[in-house]
N, C-alpha and C positions, 0 to 999 in steps of 0.2 A: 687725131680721131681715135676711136675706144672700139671701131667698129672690126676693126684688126684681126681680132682675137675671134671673129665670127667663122673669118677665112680655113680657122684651123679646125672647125667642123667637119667630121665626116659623114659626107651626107649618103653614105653607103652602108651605114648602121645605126646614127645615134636618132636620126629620125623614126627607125623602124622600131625603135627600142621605145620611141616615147608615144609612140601612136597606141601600142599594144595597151599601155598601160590604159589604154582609151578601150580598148576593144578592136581596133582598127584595122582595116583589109590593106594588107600590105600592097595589093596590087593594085590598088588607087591612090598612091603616093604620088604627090604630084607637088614639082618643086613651083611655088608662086612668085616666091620675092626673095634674091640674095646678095639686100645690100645692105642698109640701116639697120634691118629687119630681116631674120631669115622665116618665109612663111612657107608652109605646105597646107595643101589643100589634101584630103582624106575624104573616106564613108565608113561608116559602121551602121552596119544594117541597112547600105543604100542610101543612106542620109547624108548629107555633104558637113564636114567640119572642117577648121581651120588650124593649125597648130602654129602655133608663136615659137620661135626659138632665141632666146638672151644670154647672156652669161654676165655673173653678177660684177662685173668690173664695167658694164652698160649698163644696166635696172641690177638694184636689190633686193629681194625678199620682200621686203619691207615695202618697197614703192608697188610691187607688180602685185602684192597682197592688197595693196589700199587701193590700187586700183582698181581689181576687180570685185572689192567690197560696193565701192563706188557702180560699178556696170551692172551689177545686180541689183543693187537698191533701184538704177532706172530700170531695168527690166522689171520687175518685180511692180512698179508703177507705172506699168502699161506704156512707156516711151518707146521709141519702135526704133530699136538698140538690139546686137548683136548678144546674145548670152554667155556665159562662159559654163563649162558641160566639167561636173568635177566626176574623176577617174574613178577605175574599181577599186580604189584605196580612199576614195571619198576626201577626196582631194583636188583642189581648184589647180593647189601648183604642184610639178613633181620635178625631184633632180635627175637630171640624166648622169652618171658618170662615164666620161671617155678617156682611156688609161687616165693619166695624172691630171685630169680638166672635168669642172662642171658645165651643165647646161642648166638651167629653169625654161622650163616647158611649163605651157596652159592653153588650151584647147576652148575655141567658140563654134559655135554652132553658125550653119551657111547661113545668109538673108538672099533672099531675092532680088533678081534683078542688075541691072549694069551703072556703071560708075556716070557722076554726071561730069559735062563737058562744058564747061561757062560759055564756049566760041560757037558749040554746033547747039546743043539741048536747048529746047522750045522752053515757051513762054508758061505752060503748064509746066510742065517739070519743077519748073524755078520756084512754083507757088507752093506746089505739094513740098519743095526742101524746104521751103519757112515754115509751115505749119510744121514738120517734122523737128527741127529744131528748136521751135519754139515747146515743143511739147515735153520733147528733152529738158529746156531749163524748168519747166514747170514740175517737173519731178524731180530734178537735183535741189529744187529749192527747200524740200522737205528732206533733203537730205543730211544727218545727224553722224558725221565720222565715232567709231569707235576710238577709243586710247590709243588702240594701236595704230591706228591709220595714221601716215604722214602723208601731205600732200606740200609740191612745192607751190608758191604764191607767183603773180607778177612781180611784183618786188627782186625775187630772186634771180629773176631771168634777167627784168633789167639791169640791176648790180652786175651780173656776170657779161652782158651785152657791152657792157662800158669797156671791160679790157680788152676788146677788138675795138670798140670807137675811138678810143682816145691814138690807137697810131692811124688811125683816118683822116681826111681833107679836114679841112678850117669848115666846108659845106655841110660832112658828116656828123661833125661836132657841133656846130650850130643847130640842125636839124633833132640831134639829142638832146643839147639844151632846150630850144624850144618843146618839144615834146613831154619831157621832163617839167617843166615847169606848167604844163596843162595836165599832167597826173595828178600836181598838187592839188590840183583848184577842185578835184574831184570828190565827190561823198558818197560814202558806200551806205546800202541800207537792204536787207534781205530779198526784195525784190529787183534790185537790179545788180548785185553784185552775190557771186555764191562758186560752186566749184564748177568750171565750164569745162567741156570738151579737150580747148588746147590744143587740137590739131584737126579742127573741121574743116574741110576741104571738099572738092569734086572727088578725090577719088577714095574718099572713106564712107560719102553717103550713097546710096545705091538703091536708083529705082525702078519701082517694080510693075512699073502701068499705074499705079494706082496709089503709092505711097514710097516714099523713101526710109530706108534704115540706115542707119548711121553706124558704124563702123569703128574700130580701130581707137580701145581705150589706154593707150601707153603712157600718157601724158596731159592726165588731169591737173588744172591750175586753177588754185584759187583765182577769179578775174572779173571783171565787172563782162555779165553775160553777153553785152554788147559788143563784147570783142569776137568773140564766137562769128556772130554776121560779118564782123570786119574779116577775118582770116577766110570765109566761105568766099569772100568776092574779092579777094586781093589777084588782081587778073593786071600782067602787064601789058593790057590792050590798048586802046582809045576808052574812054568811059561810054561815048557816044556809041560804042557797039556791042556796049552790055546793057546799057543804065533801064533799057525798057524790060529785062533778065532780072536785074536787080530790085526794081519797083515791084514788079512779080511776088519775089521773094517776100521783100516787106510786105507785099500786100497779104499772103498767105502765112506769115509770120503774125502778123498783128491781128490776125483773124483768130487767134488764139491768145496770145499772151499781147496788150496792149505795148504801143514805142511813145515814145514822147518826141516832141520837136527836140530836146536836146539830147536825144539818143542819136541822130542825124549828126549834127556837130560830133561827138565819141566817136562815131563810126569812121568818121574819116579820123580820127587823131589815131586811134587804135589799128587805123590803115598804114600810116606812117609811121609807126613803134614797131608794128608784125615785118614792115618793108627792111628798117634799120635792121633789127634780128636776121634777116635771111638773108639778105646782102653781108651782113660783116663774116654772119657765120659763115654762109660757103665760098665767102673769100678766102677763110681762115683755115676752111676743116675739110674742104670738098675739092680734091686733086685732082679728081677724073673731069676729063671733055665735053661730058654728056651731065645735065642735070637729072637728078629722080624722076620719072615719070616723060624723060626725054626733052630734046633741046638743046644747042650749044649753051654751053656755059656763061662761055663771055658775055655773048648775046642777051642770053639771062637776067647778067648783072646788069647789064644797060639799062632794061629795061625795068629789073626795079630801083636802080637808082633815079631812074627818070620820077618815079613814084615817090620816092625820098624829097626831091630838091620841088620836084612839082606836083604835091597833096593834092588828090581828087576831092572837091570840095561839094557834099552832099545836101548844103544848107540849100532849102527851095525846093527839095522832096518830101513832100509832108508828107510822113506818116500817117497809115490809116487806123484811126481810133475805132475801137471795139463800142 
Protein backbone atom coordinates (compact mmCIF):
# COMPACT_ATOMS: atom_id res chain seq x y z
CA UNK A 1 0.00 0.00 0.00
CA UNK A 2 1.25 3.75 -0.88
CA UNK A 3 -1.23 5.00 1.66
CA UNK A 4 1.66 4.74 4.40
CA UNK A 5 3.10 7.76 3.84
CA UNK A 6 -0.38 9.53 4.73
CA UNK A 7 0.43 8.29 8.53
CA UNK A 8 3.33 10.66 8.75
CA UNK A 9 1.08 13.64 8.34
CA UNK A 10 0.79 15.98 10.96
CA UNK A 11 -2.41 16.77 11.59
CA UNK A 12 -1.69 19.36 14.17
CA UNK A 13 -0.28 21.90 11.60
CA UNK A 14 -0.17 20.90 7.99
CA UNK A 15 -3.98 20.91 7.75
CA UNK A 16 -4.23 24.38 9.41
CA UNK A 17 -1.52 25.64 7.08
CA UNK A 18 -3.52 24.36 3.99
CA UNK A 19 -6.94 25.61 4.98
CA UNK A 20 -5.65 29.22 5.41
CA UNK A 21 -4.41 29.17 2.12
CA UNK A 22 -8.43 28.90 1.59
CA UNK A 23 -9.26 31.62 3.94
CA UNK A 24 -10.31 29.06 6.65
CA UNK A 25 -11.55 29.25 10.35
CA UNK A 26 -9.18 27.24 12.05
CA UNK A 27 -11.82 26.39 14.59
CA UNK A 28 -13.94 24.40 12.44
CA UNK A 29 -11.37 21.84 11.42
CA UNK A 30 -12.71 18.86 11.45
CA UNK A 31 -11.01 15.56 10.86
CA UNK A 32 -13.48 13.46 8.17
CA UNK A 33 -11.53 10.43 6.76
CA UNK A 34 -7.96 9.15 7.73
CA UNK A 35 -7.38 6.31 5.54
CA UNK A 36 -7.03 6.06 1.71
CA UNK A 37 -7.82 9.63 1.85
CA UNK A 38 -7.18 12.09 4.50
CA UNK A 39 -10.29 14.44 4.43
CA UNK A 40 -11.20 17.65 6.67
CA UNK A 41 -14.18 19.27 6.72
CA UNK A 42 -13.76 23.31 7.24
CA UNK A 43 -16.04 27.00 6.80
CA UNK A 44 -14.91 30.14 5.42
CA UNK A 45 -17.44 32.50 6.01
CA UNK A 46 -19.85 29.77 7.55
CA UNK A 47 -19.93 27.92 4.44
CA UNK A 48 -18.87 24.28 4.71
CA UNK A 49 -15.75 23.00 2.43
CA UNK A 50 -13.89 19.98 2.22
CA UNK A 51 -10.04 19.55 1.93
CA UNK A 52 -8.52 16.59 0.27
CA UNK A 53 -5.01 15.76 1.54
CA UNK A 54 -2.49 13.34 -1.02
CA UNK A 55 1.17 13.25 -1.29
CA UNK A 56 2.48 12.65 -4.76
CA UNK A 57 3.83 9.05 -4.32
CA UNK A 58 -0.54 8.38 -4.13
CA UNK A 59 -1.87 11.05 -7.09
CA UNK A 60 0.43 13.31 -9.18
CA UNK A 61 0.13 16.85 -10.12
CA UNK A 62 -0.66 15.66 -13.10
CA UNK A 63 -3.63 13.17 -12.23
CA UNK A 64 -5.32 15.57 -9.42
CA UNK A 65 -4.86 18.68 -12.15
CA UNK A 66 -6.83 16.50 -14.71
CA UNK A 67 -9.01 15.58 -12.41
CA UNK A 68 -10.27 18.56 -11.42
CA UNK A 69 -10.16 19.91 -14.95
CA UNK A 70 -12.60 17.18 -15.39
CA UNK A 71 -15.14 18.32 -12.03
CA UNK A 72 -15.32 21.64 -13.35
CA UNK A 73 -16.22 21.10 -16.93
CA UNK A 74 -19.27 18.96 -14.89
CA UNK A 75 -19.95 21.57 -12.81
CA UNK A 76 -19.76 24.18 -15.14
CA UNK A 77 -22.63 21.95 -17.16
CA UNK A 78 -24.98 22.11 -14.50
CA UNK A 79 -24.45 18.15 -13.25
CA UNK A 80 -25.05 18.29 -9.58
CA UNK A 81 -21.24 17.47 -8.65
CA UNK A 82 -19.24 18.83 -5.76
CA UNK A 83 -17.03 22.09 -7.10
CA UNK A 84 -13.50 22.55 -6.46
CA UNK A 85 -13.05 26.35 -4.68
CA UNK A 86 -9.37 27.73 -6.06
CA UNK A 87 -7.27 29.46 -3.16
CA UNK A 88 -6.21 33.22 -2.74
CA UNK A 89 -3.30 32.44 -4.90
CA UNK A 90 -5.89 31.47 -7.60
CA UNK A 91 -5.09 28.24 -7.46
CA UNK A 92 -7.11 24.63 -7.63
CA UNK A 93 -4.01 22.83 -6.09
CA UNK A 94 -1.41 23.99 -3.42
CA UNK A 95 1.68 22.23 -1.84
CA UNK A 96 1.84 21.98 1.71
CA UNK A 97 5.50 21.64 2.78
CA UNK A 98 6.25 19.51 6.18
CA UNK A 99 9.97 19.69 7.11
CA UNK A 100 11.56 17.33 4.53
CA UNK A 101 7.78 16.03 3.04
CA UNK A 102 5.07 17.42 0.41
CA UNK A 103 1.42 17.36 0.58
CA UNK A 104 -1.06 18.45 -2.43
CA UNK A 105 -3.99 19.89 -0.94
CA UNK A 106 -7.38 21.07 -3.00
CA UNK A 107 -10.42 22.03 -1.44
CA UNK A 108 -14.43 21.42 -2.74
CA UNK A 109 -17.06 23.04 -1.68
CA UNK A 110 -20.03 21.17 1.06
CA UNK A 111 -23.19 19.60 -1.13
CA UNK A 112 -26.20 18.85 0.80
CA UNK A 113 -27.57 16.21 2.25
CA UNK A 114 -26.56 12.40 3.65
CA UNK A 115 -24.92 9.46 2.00
CA UNK A 116 -27.11 6.95 0.31
CA UNK A 117 -27.43 3.32 1.86
CA UNK A 118 -28.45 0.52 -0.90
CA UNK A 119 -29.94 -1.82 2.43
CA UNK A 120 -32.11 1.01 4.39
CA UNK A 121 -32.74 4.18 1.46
CA UNK A 122 -36.17 4.07 -0.13
CA UNK A 123 -37.35 3.65 -3.41
CA UNK A 124 -37.43 7.48 -4.23
CA UNK A 125 -33.96 8.00 -3.29
CA UNK A 126 -32.72 5.37 -5.78
CA UNK A 127 -34.71 7.32 -8.56
CA UNK A 128 -33.41 10.91 -7.90
CA UNK A 129 -29.49 8.95 -7.86
CA UNK A 130 -30.28 7.73 -11.59
CA UNK A 131 -31.43 10.85 -12.82
CA UNK A 132 -28.33 12.40 -11.01
CA UNK A 133 -25.94 10.14 -12.58
CA UNK A 134 -27.35 10.09 -15.63
CA UNK A 135 -27.01 13.88 -15.89
CA UNK A 136 -23.40 13.47 -14.85
CA UNK A 137 -22.66 11.38 -17.99
CA UNK A 138 -24.48 13.81 -20.11
CA UNK A 139 -22.11 16.57 -19.40
CA UNK A 140 -18.91 14.42 -19.40
CA UNK A 141 -19.87 13.46 -22.83
CA UNK A 142 -19.19 17.12 -24.05
CA UNK A 143 -16.32 16.80 -22.35
CA UNK A 144 -12.89 17.74 -24.46
CA UNK A 145 -9.44 16.99 -22.16
CA UNK A 146 -6.81 19.53 -22.46
CA UNK A 147 -2.99 18.46 -23.64
CA UNK A 148 -2.28 18.28 -20.39
CA UNK A 149 -4.80 16.16 -18.99
CA UNK A 150 -3.92 12.54 -18.37
CA UNK A 151 -6.67 10.17 -17.46
CA UNK A 152 -6.19 6.48 -16.83
CA UNK A 153 -8.58 4.12 -19.03
CA UNK A 154 -10.19 0.53 -18.04
CA UNK A 155 -7.61 -0.97 -19.90
CA UNK A 156 -5.09 0.10 -17.36
CA UNK A 157 -6.79 -1.10 -14.38
CA UNK A 158 -7.52 -4.26 -15.87
CA UNK A 159 -3.75 -5.01 -17.12
CA UNK A 160 -2.76 -4.11 -13.37
CA UNK A 161 -5.82 -6.46 -11.81
CA UNK A 162 -4.12 -9.49 -13.57
CA UNK A 163 -1.06 -9.40 -11.40
CA UNK A 164 -3.18 -10.16 -8.17
CA UNK A 165 -5.31 -12.66 -10.51
CA UNK A 166 -3.00 -14.72 -11.93
CA UNK A 167 -1.81 -16.06 -8.03
CA UNK A 168 -5.72 -16.65 -7.44
CA UNK A 169 -7.98 -20.07 -7.79
CA UNK A 170 -8.37 -21.88 -11.30
CA UNK A 171 -12.30 -20.00 -10.23
CA UNK A 172 -10.64 -16.43 -10.15
CA UNK A 173 -8.89 -16.95 -13.27
CA UNK A 174 -11.58 -18.35 -15.12
CA UNK A 175 -13.77 -15.67 -13.99
CA UNK A 176 -10.99 -13.07 -15.64
CA UNK A 177 -10.88 -14.89 -18.64
CA UNK A 178 -14.41 -14.99 -19.17
CA UNK A 179 -14.84 -11.49 -18.43
CA UNK A 180 -11.93 -10.55 -20.55
CA UNK A 181 -13.26 -12.13 -23.36
CA UNK A 182 -16.80 -10.08 -23.22
CA UNK A 183 -14.60 -6.81 -23.04
CA UNK A 184 -13.55 -7.71 -26.48
CA UNK A 185 -16.95 -8.25 -28.07
CA UNK A 186 -17.50 -4.61 -26.97
CA UNK A 187 -17.70 -1.23 -29.16
CA UNK A 188 -17.22 2.00 -27.80
CA UNK A 189 -19.08 4.95 -29.54
CA UNK A 190 -19.38 8.63 -27.90
CA UNK A 191 -22.60 7.93 -26.32
CA UNK A 192 -22.05 5.18 -24.37
CA UNK A 193 -18.43 5.02 -23.58
CA UNK A 194 -16.43 8.62 -22.34
CA UNK A 195 -14.61 9.56 -18.96
CA UNK A 196 -16.85 8.13 -16.01
CA UNK A 197 -16.87 8.79 -12.34
CA UNK A 198 -14.79 5.63 -11.30
CA UNK A 199 -15.73 5.41 -7.95
CA UNK A 200 -19.70 5.95 -7.76
CA UNK A 201 -20.85 4.57 -4.95
CA UNK A 202 -23.50 5.23 -1.77
CA UNK A 203 -21.19 7.07 -0.11
CA UNK A 204 -20.03 9.69 -2.57
CA UNK A 205 -23.50 10.50 -3.78
CA UNK A 206 -25.55 12.44 -1.19
CA UNK A 207 -29.00 13.38 -0.93
CA UNK A 208 -30.64 16.15 -0.17
CA UNK A 209 -34.68 15.59 -0.01
CA UNK A 210 -34.76 16.53 -3.35
CA UNK A 211 -31.75 15.69 -5.59
CA UNK A 212 -28.47 13.89 -5.19
CA UNK A 213 -24.85 15.30 -5.66
CA UNK A 214 -22.18 13.33 -6.45
CA UNK A 215 -19.04 13.56 -4.77
CA UNK A 216 -15.42 12.50 -4.63
CA UNK A 217 -13.46 13.04 -8.17
CA UNK A 218 -10.12 11.15 -7.46
CA UNK A 219 -10.27 8.64 -10.03
CA UNK A 220 -11.76 9.47 -13.24
CA UNK A 221 -11.55 6.58 -16.01
CA UNK A 222 -12.00 6.38 -19.25
CA UNK A 223 -14.99 3.47 -19.31
CA UNK A 224 -18.02 2.55 -21.09
CA UNK A 225 -20.70 4.84 -18.76
CA UNK A 226 -22.40 1.78 -17.91
CA UNK A 227 -20.02 0.74 -15.49
CA UNK A 228 -20.60 3.78 -13.47
CA UNK A 229 -24.41 1.97 -12.65
CA UNK A 230 -22.69 -1.26 -12.25
CA UNK A 231 -20.18 0.06 -9.45
CA UNK A 232 -23.39 2.31 -7.70
CA UNK A 233 -25.12 -1.24 -7.05
CA UNK A 234 -22.41 -3.73 -6.59
CA UNK A 235 -24.10 -4.58 -3.07
CA UNK A 236 -23.00 -8.07 -1.58
CA UNK A 237 -26.74 -8.68 -0.58
CA UNK A 238 -29.33 -11.12 -2.15
CA UNK A 239 -30.44 -9.17 -5.49
CA UNK A 240 -33.88 -9.98 -4.43
CA UNK A 241 -33.47 -7.25 -1.57
CA UNK A 242 -32.26 -4.45 -3.78
CA UNK A 243 -33.58 -5.40 -7.39
CA UNK A 244 -36.83 -3.14 -6.73
CA UNK A 245 -33.83 -0.13 -5.39
CA UNK A 246 -32.20 -1.00 -8.46
CA UNK A 247 -35.10 -0.80 -11.18
CA UNK A 248 -35.76 2.70 -9.31
CA UNK A 249 -32.45 3.70 -10.33
CA UNK A 250 -32.86 2.64 -13.91
CA UNK A 251 -35.97 3.91 -14.11
CA UNK A 252 -34.88 7.52 -12.90
CA UNK A 253 -31.78 7.12 -14.87
CA UNK A 254 -33.38 6.59 -18.18
CA UNK A 255 -35.71 9.26 -17.72
CA UNK A 256 -32.75 11.26 -18.72
CA UNK A 257 -30.15 9.72 -20.73
CA UNK A 258 -31.87 6.54 -22.60
CA UNK A 259 -30.39 2.33 -21.76
CA UNK A 260 -30.72 -0.07 -24.08
CA UNK A 261 -31.56 -3.87 -23.55
CA UNK A 262 -27.95 -4.61 -23.93
CA UNK A 263 -26.90 -2.08 -21.39
CA UNK A 264 -28.59 -4.72 -18.83
CA UNK A 265 -26.31 -7.67 -20.15
CA UNK A 266 -22.83 -4.72 -19.36
CA UNK A 267 -24.20 -4.07 -16.34
CA UNK A 268 -23.95 -7.14 -14.86
CA UNK A 269 -20.42 -8.08 -16.92
CA UNK A 270 -18.97 -4.72 -15.42
CA UNK A 271 -20.54 -6.24 -11.94
CA UNK A 272 -18.16 -8.97 -12.04
CA UNK A 273 -14.85 -6.96 -13.56
CA UNK A 274 -15.56 -4.10 -10.42
CA UNK A 275 -16.23 -7.63 -8.02
CA UNK A 276 -12.63 -9.30 -9.44
CA UNK A 277 -10.90 -5.60 -8.80
CA UNK A 278 -12.07 -5.34 -5.03
CA UNK A 279 -11.62 -8.77 -4.13
CA UNK A 280 -7.98 -9.16 -5.40
CA UNK A 281 -7.16 -5.65 -4.45
CA UNK A 282 -8.04 -5.86 -0.67
CA UNK A 283 -6.71 -9.18 -0.55
CA UNK A 284 -3.66 -7.87 -1.68
CA UNK A 285 -3.35 -4.14 -0.22
CA UNK A 286 -6.01 -3.94 2.78
CA UNK A 287 -4.39 -5.51 6.18
CA UNK A 288 -6.57 -3.95 8.58
CA UNK A 289 -9.88 -6.20 10.01
CA UNK A 290 -12.45 -3.66 9.29
CA UNK A 291 -13.21 -2.81 5.70
CA UNK A 292 -13.65 1.15 4.44
CA UNK A 293 -16.90 2.28 5.40
CA UNK A 294 -17.02 -0.81 7.94
CA UNK A 295 -17.54 -4.51 8.17
CA UNK A 296 -15.39 -7.61 8.68
CA UNK A 297 -13.08 -8.27 6.26
CA UNK A 298 -13.05 -11.68 5.66
CA UNK A 299 -16.71 -11.50 5.69
CA UNK A 300 -16.41 -8.94 2.89
CA UNK A 301 -14.52 -11.05 0.78
CA UNK A 302 -16.98 -13.76 0.93
CA UNK A 303 -19.37 -12.01 -0.09
CA UNK A 304 -17.91 -10.64 -3.08
CA UNK A 305 -16.52 -13.59 -4.22
CA UNK A 306 -19.84 -14.95 -3.97
CA UNK A 307 -20.53 -12.07 -6.76
CA UNK A 308 -17.50 -13.37 -8.79
CA UNK A 309 -18.29 -17.16 -9.03
CA UNK A 310 -22.21 -16.41 -9.00
CA UNK A 311 -22.77 -12.99 -11.64
CA UNK A 312 -26.15 -11.18 -10.80
CA UNK A 313 -27.80 -11.74 -13.94
CA UNK A 314 -29.90 -8.53 -15.03
CA UNK A 315 -31.13 -9.81 -18.40
CA UNK A 316 -35.30 -9.55 -17.96
CA UNK A 317 -35.08 -5.96 -16.53
CA UNK A 318 -36.06 -3.99 -19.39
CA UNK A 319 -34.97 -0.82 -19.29
CA UNK A 320 -37.15 2.15 -19.53
CA UNK A 321 -36.92 3.93 -22.97
CA UNK A 322 -37.24 7.74 -23.17
Amino acid sequence: MTDWVLKKLDHATTPQKAIALWGGDVSTLELINDGINVVYRFEVNKEGCYLRITHPSIRTMSELSSAIDYQNHLFLQGAPVCHPLKSRYDSYLEEIQQNDMVFYVHVNNEVPGHTIDIKRDNISIHKAWGRSLAELHCAAISYEPNENCRFLSWQDLWKEMYADVKQESEIIRQAYTETDDFLKTLIKNPNNFGLTHGDHRGANALYDNNRVHIIDFDEPVYHWFAADIACAFLCPEPFSTWRDKFSAFLDGYSSVRQLLEADMNNISWFMRMKSLGLYTWTKNNWPHSQVPGGGNRDEWLDNIYRLIVEPINLVGMPPVVL
